[in-house]
C-alpha positions as CSV (number, residue, x, y, z in Angstrom):
1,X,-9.6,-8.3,12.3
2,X,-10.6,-11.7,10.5
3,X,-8.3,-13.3,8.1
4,X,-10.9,-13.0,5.1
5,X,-11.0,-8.9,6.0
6,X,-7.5,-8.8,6.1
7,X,-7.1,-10.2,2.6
8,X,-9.9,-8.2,1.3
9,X,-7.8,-4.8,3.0
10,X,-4.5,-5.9,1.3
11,X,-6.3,-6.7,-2.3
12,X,-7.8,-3.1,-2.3
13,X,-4.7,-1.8,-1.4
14,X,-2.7,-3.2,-3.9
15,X,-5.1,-2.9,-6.7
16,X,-6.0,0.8,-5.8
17,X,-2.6,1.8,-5.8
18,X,-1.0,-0.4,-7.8
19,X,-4.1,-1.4,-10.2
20,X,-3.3,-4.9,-10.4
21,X,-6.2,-7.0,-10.6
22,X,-7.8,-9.0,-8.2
23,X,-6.6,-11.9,-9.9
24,X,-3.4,-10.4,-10.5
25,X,-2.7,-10.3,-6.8
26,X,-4.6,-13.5,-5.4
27,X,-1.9,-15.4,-8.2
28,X,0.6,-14.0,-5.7
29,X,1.9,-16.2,-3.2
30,X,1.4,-15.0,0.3
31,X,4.6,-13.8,1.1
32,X,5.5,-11.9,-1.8
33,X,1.5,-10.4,-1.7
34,X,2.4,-9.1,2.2
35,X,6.2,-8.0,1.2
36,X,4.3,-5.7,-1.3
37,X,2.1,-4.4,0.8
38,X,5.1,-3.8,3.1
39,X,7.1,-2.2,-0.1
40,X,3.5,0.4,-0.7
41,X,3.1,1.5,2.8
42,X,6.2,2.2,3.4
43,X,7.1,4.2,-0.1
44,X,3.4,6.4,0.7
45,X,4.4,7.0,4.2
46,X,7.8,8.2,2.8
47,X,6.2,10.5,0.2
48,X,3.2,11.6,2.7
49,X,6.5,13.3,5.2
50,X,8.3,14.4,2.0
51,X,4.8,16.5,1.2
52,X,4.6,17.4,4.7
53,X,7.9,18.8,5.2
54,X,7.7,20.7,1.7
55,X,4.0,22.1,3.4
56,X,5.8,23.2,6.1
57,X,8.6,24.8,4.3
58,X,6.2,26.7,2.6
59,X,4.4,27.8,5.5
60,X,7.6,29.1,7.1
């Protein structure tokens, strides 16, 4: 994947789930832009096996 993609993948994914604007994150140096990206994906993979365990509690 090209650099420009990737920036364009981790400015959607910020402002989608954060709603910061595209501004908002560009202002953001580097670093701290991927360390949120880091914090977001970790966190939604967290709550994505929290819902998946409660499915399968559920189920059982």
């Amino acid at each position: 994947m090209s650099k420009p993609e990737w920036l364009r993948k981790e400015v959607f994914y910020l402002a989608y789930h954060i709603h910061w604007s595209y501004h908002e994150i560009m202002d953001l140096p580097i670093g701290e832009r991927k360390h949120f990206v880091q914090l977001l994906t970790k966190e939604i993979e967290r709550q994505n096996k929290e819902l998946e365990e409660s499915l399968k509690a559920l189920r059982e």
